[in-house]
DRENGU-881067 format. One line per 10 residues: number of its first residue (from 1); their letters; for each residue x, y, z of N, C-alpha, C, CB. Coordinates in Angstrom, 3 decimals. Glycine has a CB too. Example, Ala and Ser with C-alpha at 12.3 -4.5 7.8 and 13.67 -1.06 7.14 Angstrom:
1 = as = 13.190:-5.690:7.800:12.300:-4.500:7.800:13.200:-3.300:7.800:11.308:-4.473:9.046; 12.850:-2.250:7.080:13.670:-1.060:7.140:12.900:0.030:7.870:14.084:-0.598:5.725 .
END
This chain:
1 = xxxxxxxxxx = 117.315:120.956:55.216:115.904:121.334:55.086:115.804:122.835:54.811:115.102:120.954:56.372; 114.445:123.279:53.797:115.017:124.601:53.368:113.970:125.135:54.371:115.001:125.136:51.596; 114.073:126.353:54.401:113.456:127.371:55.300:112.085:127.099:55.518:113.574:128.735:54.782; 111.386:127.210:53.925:109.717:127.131:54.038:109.536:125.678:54.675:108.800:127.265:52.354; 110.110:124.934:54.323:110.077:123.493:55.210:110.327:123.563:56.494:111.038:122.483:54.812; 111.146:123.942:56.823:111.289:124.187:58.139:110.022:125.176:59.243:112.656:124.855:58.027; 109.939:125.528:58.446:108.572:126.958:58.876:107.113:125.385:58.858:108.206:129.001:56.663; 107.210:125.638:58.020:106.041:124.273:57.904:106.115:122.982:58.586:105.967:123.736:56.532; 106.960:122.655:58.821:107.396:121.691:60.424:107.205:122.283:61.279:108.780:121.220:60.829; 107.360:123.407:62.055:107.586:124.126:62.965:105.847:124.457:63.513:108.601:125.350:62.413 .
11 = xxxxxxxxxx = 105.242:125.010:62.229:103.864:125.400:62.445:102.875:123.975:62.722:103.373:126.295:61.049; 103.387:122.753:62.031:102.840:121.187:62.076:102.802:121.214:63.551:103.896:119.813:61.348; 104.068:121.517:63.871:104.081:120.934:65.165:103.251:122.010:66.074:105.656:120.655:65.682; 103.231:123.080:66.227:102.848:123.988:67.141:101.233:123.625:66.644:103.574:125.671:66.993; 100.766:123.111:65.933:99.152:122.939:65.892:98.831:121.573:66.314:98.484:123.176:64.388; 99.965:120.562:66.433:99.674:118.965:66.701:100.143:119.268:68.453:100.935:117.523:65.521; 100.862:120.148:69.190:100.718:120.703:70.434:99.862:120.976:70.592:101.245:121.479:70.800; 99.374:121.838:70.291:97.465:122.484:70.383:96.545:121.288:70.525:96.761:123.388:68.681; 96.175:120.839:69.479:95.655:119.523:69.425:95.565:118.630:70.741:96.446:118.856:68.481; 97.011:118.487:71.051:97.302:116.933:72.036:96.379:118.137:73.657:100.127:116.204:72.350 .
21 = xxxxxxxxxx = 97.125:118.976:73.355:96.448:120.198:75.053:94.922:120.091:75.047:96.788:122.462:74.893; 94.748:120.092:73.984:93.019:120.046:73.864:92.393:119.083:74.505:92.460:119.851:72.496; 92.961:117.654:73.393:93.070:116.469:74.154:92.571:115.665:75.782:94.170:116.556:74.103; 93.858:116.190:75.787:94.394:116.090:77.548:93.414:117.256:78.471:96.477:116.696:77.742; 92.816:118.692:78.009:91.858:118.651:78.784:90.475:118.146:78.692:91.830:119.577:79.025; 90.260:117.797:77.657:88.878:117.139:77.471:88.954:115.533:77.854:88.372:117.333:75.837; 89.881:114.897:78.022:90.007:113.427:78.695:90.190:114.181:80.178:91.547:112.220:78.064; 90.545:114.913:81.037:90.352:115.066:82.203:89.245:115.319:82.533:90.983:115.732:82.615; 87.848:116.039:81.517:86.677:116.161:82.688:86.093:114.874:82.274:85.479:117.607:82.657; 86.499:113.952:81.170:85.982:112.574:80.963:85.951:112.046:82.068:86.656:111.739:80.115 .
31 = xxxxxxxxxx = 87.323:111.851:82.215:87.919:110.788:83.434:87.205:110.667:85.084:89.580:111.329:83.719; 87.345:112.519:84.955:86.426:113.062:86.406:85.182:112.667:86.692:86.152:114.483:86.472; 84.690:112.864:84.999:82.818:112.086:85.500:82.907:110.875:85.115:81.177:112.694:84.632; 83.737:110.223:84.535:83.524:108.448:84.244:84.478:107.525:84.608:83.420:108.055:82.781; 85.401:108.256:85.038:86.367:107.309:85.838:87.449:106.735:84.632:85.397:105.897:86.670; 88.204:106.099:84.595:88.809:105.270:83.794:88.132:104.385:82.766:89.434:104.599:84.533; 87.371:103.212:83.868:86.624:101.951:82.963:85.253:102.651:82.363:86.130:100.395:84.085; 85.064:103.633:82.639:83.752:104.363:82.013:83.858:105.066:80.846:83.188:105.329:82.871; 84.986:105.908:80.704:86.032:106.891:79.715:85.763:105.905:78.526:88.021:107.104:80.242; 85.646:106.771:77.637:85.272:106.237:75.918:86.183:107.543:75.324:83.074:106.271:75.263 .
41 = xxxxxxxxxx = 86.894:106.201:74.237:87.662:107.481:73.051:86.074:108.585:72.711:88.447:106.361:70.883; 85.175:108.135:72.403:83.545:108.798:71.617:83.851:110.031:72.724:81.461:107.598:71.861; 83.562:109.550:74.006:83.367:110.745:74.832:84.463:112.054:74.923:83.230:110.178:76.164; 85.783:111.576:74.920:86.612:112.444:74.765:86.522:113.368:73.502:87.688:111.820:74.869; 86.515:112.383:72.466:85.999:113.244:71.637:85.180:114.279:71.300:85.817:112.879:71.248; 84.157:113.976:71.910:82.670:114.877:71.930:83.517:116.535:73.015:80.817:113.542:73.236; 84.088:116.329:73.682:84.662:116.752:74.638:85.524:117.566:74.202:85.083:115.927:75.356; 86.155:117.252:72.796:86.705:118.135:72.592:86.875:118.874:71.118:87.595:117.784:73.124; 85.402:118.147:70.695:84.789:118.594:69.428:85.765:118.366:68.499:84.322:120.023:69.383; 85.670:117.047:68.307:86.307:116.453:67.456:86.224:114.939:67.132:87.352:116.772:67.737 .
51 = xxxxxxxxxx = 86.441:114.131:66.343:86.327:112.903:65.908:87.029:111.642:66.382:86.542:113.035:64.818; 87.016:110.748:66.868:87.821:109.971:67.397:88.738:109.629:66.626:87.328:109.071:67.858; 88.260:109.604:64.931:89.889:109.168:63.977:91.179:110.356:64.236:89.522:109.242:61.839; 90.621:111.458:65.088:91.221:112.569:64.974:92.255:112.342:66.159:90.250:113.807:65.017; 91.893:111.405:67.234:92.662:111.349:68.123:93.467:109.884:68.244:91.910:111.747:69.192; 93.585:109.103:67.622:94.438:108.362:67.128:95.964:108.337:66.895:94.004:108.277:66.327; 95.664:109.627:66.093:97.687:109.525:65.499:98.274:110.349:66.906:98.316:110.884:63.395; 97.575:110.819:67.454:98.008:111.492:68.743:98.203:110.148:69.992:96.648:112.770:69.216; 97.232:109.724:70.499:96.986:108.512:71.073:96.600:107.522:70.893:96.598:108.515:71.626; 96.565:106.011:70.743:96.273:104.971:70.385:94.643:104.380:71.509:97.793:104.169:70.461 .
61 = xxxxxxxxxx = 94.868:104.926:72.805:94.034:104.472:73.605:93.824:105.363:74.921:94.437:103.192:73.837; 92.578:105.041:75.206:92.097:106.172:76.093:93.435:105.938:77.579:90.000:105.833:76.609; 93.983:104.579:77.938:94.601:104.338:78.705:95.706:105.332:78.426:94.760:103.070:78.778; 96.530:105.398:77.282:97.219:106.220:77.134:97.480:107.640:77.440:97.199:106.064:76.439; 96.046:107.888:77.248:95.988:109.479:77.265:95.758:109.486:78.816:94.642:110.330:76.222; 95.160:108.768:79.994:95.322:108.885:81.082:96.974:109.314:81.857:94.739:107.746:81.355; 97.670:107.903:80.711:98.781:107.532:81.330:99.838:109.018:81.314:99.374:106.124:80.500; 99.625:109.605:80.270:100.721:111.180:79.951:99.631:112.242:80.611:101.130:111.719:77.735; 98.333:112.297:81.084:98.171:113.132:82.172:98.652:112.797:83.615:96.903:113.347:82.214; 98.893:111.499:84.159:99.162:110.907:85.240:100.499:111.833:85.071:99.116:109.202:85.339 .
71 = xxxxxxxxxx = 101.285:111.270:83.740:102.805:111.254:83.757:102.921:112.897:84.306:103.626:110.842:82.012; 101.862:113.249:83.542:102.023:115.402:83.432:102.055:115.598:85.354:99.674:116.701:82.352; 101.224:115.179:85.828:100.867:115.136:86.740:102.162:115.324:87.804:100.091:114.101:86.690; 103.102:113.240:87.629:103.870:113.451:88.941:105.154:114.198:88.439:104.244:111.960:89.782; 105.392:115.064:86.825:106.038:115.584:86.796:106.324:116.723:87.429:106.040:115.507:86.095; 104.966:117.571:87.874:104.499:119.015:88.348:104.993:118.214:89.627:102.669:119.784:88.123; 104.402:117.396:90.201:104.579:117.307:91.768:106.132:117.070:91.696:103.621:115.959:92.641; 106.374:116.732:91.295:108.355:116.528:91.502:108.691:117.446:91.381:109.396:115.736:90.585; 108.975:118.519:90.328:109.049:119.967:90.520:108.862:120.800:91.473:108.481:120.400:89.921; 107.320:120.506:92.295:107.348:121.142:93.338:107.684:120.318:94.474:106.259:121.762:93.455 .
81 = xxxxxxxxxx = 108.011:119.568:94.622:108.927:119.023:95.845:110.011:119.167:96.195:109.074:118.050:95.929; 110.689:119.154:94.360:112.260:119.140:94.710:112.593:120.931:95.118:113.340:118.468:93.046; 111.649:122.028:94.717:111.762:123.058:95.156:111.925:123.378:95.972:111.331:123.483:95.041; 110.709:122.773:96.974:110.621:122.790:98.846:111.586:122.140:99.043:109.339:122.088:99.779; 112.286:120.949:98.724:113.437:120.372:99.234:114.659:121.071:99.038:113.571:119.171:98.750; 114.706:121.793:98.476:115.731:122.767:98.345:116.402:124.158:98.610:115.694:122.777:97.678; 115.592:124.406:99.328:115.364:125.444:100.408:115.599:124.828:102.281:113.587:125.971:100.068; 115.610:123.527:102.044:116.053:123.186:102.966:117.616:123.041:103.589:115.506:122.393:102.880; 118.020:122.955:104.873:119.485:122.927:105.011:120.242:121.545:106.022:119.812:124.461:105.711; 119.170:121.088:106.475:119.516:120.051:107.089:118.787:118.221:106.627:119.171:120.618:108.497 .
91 = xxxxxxxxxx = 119.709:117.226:106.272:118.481:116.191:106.250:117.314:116.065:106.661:118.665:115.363:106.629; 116.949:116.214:108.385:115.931:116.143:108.729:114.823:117.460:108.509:116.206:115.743:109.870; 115.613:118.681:108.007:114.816:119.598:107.204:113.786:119.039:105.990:115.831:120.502:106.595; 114.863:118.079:105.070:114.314:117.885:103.854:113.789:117.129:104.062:114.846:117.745:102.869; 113.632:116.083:104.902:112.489:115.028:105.191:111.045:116.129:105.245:112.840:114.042:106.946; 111.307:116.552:105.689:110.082:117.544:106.632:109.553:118.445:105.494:110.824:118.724:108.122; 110.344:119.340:104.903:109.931:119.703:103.409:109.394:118.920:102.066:110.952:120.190:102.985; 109.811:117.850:102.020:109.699:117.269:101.257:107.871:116.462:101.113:110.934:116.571:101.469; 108.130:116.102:102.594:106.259:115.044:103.110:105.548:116.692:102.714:105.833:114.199:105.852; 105.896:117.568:103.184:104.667:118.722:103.604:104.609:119.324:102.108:105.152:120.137:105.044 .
101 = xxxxxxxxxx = 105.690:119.120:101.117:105.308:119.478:99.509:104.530:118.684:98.968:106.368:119.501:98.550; 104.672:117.443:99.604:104.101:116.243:98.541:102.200:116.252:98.805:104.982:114.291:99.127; 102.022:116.875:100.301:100.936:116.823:100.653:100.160:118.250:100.251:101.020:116.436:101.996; 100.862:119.215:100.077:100.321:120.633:99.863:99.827:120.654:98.668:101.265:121.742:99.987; 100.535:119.730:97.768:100.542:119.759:96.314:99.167:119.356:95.762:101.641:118.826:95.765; 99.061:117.492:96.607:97.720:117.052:96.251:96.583:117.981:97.139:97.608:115.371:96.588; 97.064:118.406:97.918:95.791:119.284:98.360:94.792:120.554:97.980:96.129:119.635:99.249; 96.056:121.482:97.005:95.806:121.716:96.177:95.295:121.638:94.583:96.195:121.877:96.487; 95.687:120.162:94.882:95.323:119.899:92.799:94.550:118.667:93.066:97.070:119.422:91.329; 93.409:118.967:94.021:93.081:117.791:94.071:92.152:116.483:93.564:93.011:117.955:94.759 .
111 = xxxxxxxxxx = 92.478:117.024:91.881:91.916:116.153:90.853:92.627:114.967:90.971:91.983:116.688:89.455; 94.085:115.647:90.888:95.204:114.985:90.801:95.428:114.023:91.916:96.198:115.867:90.689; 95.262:113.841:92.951:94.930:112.641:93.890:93.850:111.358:93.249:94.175:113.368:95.278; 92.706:111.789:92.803:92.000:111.161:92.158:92.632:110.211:91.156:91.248:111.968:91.710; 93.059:111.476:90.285:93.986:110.531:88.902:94.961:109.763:89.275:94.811:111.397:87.793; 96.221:109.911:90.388:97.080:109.158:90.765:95.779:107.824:91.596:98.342:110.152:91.769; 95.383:107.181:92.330:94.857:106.426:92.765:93.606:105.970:91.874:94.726:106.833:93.904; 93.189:106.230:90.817:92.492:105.894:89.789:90.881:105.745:90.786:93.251:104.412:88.921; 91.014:106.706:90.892:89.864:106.584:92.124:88.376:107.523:92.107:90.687:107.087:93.567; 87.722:108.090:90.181:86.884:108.804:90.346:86.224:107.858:90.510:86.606:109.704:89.614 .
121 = xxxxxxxxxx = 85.877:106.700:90.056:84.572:105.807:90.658:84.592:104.690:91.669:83.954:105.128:89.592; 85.391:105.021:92.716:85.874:104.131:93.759:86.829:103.245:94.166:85.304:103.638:93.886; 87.524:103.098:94.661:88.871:102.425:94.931:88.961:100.986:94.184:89.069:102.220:96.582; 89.848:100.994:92.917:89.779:99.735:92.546:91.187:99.110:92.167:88.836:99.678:91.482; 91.699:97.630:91.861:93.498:97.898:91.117:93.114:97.848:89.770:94.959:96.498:91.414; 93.812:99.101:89.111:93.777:98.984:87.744:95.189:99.386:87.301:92.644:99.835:87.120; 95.327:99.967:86.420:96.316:100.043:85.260:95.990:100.783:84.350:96.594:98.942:84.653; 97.435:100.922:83.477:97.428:101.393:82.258:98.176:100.766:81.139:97.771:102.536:82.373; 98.201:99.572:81.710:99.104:98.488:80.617:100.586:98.176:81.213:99.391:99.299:78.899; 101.144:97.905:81.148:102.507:97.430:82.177:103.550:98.240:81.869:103.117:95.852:81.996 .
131 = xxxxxxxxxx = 104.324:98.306:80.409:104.961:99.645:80.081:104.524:101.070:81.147:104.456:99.947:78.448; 103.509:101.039:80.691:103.171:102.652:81.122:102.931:102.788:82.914:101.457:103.202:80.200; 102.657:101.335:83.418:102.328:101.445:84.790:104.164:101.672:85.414:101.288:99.798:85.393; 104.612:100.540:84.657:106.172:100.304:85.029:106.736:102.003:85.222:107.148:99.304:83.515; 106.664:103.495:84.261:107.030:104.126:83.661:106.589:105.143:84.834:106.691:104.030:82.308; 105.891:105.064:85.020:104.680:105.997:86.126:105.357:105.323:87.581:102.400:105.430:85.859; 105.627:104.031:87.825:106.012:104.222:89.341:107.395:104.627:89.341:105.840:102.890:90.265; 108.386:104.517:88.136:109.377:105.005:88.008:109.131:106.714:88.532:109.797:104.644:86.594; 108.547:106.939:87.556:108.161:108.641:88.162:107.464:109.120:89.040:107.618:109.398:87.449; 107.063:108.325:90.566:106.397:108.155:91.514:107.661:108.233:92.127:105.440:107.079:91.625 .
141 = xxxxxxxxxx = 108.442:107.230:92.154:109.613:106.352:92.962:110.690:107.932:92.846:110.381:104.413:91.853; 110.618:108.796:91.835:111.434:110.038:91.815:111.328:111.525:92.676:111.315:110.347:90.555; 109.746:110.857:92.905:109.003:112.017:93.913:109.794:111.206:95.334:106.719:112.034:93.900; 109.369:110.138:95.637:109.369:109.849:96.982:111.006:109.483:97.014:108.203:108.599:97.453; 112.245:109.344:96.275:113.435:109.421:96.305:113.644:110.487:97.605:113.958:109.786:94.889; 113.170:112.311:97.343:113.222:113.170:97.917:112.674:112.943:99.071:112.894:113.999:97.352; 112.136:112.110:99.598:111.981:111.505:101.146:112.782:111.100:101.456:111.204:110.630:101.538; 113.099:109.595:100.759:114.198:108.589:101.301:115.350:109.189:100.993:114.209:107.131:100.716; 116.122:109.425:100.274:117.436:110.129:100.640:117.538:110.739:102.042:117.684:111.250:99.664; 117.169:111.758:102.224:117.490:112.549:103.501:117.130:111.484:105.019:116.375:114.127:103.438 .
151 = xxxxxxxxxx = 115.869:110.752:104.533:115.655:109.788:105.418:116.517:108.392:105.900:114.619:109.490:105.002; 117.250:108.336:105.064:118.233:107.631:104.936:119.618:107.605:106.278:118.597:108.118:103.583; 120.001:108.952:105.895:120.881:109.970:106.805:120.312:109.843:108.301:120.734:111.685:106.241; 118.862:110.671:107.998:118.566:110.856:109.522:118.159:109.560:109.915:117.427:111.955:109.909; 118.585:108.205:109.600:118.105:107.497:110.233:119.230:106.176:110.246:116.744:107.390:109.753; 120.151:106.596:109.998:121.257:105.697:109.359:121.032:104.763:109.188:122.265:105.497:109.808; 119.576:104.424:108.263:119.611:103.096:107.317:120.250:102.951:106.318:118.592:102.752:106.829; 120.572:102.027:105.209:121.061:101.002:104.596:120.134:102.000:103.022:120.542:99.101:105.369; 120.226:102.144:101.750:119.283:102.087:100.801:118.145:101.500:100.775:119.687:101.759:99.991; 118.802:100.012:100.899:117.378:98.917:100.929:116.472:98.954:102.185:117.861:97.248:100.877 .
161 = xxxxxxxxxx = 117.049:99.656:103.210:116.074:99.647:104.698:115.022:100.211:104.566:116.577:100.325:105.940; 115.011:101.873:103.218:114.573:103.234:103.700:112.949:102.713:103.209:115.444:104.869:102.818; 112.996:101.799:102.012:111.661:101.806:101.202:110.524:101.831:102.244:111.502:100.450:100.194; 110.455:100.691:103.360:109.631:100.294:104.230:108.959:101.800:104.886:110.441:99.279:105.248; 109.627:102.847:105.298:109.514:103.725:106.138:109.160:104.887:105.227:110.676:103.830:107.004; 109.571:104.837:104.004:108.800:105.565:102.542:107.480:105.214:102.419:109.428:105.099:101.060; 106.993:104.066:102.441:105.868:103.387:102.184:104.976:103.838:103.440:106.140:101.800:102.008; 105.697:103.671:104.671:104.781:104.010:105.771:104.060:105.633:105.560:105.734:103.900:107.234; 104.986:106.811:105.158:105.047:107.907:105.142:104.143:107.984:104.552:105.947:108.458:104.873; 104.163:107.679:103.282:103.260:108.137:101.519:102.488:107.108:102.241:104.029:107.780:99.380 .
171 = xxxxxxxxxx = 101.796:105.978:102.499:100.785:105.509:102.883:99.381:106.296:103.866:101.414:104.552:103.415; 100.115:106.695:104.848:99.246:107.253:106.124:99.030:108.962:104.900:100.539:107.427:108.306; 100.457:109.437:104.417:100.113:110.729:104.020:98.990:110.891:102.584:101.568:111.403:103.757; 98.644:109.543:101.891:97.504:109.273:101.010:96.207:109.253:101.634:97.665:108.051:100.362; 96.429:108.433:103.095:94.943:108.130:103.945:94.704:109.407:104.377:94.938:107.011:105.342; 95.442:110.072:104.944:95.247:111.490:105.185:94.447:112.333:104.087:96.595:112.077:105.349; 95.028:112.540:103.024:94.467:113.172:102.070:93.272:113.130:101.870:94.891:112.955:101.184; 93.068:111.647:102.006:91.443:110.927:101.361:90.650:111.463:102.114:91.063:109.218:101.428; 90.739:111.109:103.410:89.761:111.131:104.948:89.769:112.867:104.719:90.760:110.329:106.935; 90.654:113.645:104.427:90.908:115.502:104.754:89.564:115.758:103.108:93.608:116.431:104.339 .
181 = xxxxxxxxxx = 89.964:115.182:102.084:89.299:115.597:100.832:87.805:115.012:100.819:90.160:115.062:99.540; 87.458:114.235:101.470:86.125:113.607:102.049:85.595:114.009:103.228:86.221:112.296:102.248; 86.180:115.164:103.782:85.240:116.212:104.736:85.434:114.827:105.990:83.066:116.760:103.960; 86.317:113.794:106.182:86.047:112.801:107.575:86.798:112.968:108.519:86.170:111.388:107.447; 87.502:114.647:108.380:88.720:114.404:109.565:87.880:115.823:110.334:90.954:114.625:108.935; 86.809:116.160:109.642:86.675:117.237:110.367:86.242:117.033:112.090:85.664:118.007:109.560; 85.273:116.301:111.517:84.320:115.974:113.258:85.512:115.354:114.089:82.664:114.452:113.225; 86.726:115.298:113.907:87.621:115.068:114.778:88.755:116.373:115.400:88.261:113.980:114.103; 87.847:116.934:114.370:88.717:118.688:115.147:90.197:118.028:114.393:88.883:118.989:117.843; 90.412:117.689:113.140:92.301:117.801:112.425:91.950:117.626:111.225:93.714:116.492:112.837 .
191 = xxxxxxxxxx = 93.150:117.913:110.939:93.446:117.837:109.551:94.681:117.124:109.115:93.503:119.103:109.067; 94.938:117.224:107.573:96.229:116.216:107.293:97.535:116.798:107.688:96.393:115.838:105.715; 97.858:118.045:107.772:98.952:118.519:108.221:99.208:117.884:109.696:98.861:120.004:108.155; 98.324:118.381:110.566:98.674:117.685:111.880:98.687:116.531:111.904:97.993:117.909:112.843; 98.145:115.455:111.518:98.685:114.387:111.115:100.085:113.826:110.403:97.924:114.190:110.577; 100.311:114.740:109.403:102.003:114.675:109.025:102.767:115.399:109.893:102.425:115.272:107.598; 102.516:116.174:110.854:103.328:116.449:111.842:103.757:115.623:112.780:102.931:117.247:112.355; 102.784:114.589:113.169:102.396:113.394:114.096:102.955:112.171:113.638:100.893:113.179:114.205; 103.146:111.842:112.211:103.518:110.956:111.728:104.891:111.141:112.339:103.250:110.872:110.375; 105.623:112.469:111.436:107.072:113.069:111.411:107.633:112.624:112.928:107.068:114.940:111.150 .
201 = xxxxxxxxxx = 106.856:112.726:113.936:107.201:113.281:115.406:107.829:111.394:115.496:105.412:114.096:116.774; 107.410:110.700:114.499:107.541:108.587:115.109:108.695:108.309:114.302:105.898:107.065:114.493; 108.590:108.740:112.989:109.635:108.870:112.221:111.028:109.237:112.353:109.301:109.449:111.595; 111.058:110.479:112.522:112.170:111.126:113.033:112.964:111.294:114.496:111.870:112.115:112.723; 114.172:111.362:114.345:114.481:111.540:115.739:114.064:112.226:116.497:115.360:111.745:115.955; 113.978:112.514:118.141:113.905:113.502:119.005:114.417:114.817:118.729:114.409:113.105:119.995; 113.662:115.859:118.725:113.835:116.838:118.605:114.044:117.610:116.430:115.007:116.773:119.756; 114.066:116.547:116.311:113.886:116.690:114.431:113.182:117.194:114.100:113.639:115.762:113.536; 111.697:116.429:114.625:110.284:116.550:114.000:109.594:118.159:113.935:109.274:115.552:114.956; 108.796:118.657:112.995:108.182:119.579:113.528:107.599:119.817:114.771:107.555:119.711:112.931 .
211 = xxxxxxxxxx = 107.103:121.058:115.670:106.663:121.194:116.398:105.652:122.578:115.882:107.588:121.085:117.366; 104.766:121.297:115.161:103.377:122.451:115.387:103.677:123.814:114.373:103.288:123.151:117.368; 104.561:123.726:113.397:104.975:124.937:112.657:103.501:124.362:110.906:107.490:124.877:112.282; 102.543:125.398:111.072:102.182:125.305:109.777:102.375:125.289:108.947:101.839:125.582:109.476; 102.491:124.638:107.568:102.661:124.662:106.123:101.944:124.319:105.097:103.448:124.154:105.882; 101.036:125.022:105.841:99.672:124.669:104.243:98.615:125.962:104.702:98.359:122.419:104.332; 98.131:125.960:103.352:97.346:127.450:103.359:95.883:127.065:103.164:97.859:128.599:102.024; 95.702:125.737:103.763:94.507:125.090:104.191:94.172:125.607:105.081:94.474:123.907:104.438; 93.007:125.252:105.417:92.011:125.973:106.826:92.088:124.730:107.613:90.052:126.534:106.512; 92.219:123.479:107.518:92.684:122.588:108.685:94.443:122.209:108.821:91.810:121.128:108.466 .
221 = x = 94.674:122.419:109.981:95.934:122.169:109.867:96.681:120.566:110.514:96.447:123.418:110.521 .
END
């Protein structure tokens, strides 16, 4: 390929990047005010001043374009987990780093709770087509790996034992979130941290668990 071709690929692409970023933020304040089943290719469009034939060769369907912000999504949170997990020095460290990244993260981005639980217009089961759902718990299952591994150790289960006690973790640490991001944990004097401290304390062995050490730059702890 000769140079000017190459230059002209190069620039294709750095404007069909532009494009897809545009995209992807104008389907996020879609999504925010209409939820999934509400979301219209029209609206995204309008959103991002542009034509719906325009967003086509980029995406085929609004599901799609959910599905590679989801994907964008538990990529950032894996990144920042495996960070906090890595600063750690003991298994039952990285258990403990790992729940308190996964929770700091959505607490901070907390669109992104929304989008993972498909939940701007109320708790419902949906999807994004089976490929892409299949693809997404794969990259779910990579976040919460960094639980179960170390959990594994500190608990000398089996591989196949750990899922159950993964599920318990990321379960209560989702309800947490919800009840903390819906203002319902206040009138109880807590928050989700102390709650993942509390969880940690059933989980983990004696003397493992945190004791009351903060890790979130939340105002409830």
């Amino acid at each position: 390929m000769s140079k000017p071709a190459t230059a002209a690929k190069d620039w294709s692409d750095v404007v069909r990047g532009a494009k897809r970023e545009l995209l992807l933020r104008a389907a996020r304040d879609e999504f925010a005010e209409q939820g999934l089943e509400g979301a219209t290719m029209r609206g995204i469009a309008v959103r991002a001043g542009c034509t719906t034939g325009a967003i086509y060769p980029l995406f085929d369907s609004k599901e799609a374009i959910y599905a590679e912000l989801l994907k964008q999504s538990l990529t950032a949170l894996d990144a920042y987990v495996a960070d906090a997990v890595a600063a750690a020095r003991t298994p039952e460290a990285r258990v403990q780093a790992a729940c308190a990244a996964f929770l700091n993260y959505y607490l901070d981005h907390r669109f992104e709770i929304n989008l993972g639980l498909y939940a701007f217009r109320g708790l419902k089961r949906l999807g994004v087509g089976k490929p892409s759902d299949e693809e997404l718990d794969q990259a779910l299952w990579k976040v919460l790996e960094r639980i179960a591994v170390p959990l594994t150790d500190v608990r000398g289960l089996k591989p196949s034992e750990v899922r159950p006690w993964v599920a318990l973790l990321t379960s209560q640490m989702i309800g947490a979130l919800v009840l903390q991001i819906a203002g319902r944990l206040d009138f109880l004097d807590t928050g989700a941290q102390t709650l993942l401290r509390m969880m940690l304390a059933q989980c983990l062995p004696d003397g493992a668990a945190p004791k009351g050490r903060k890790v979130s730059r939340n105002k409830k702890q």
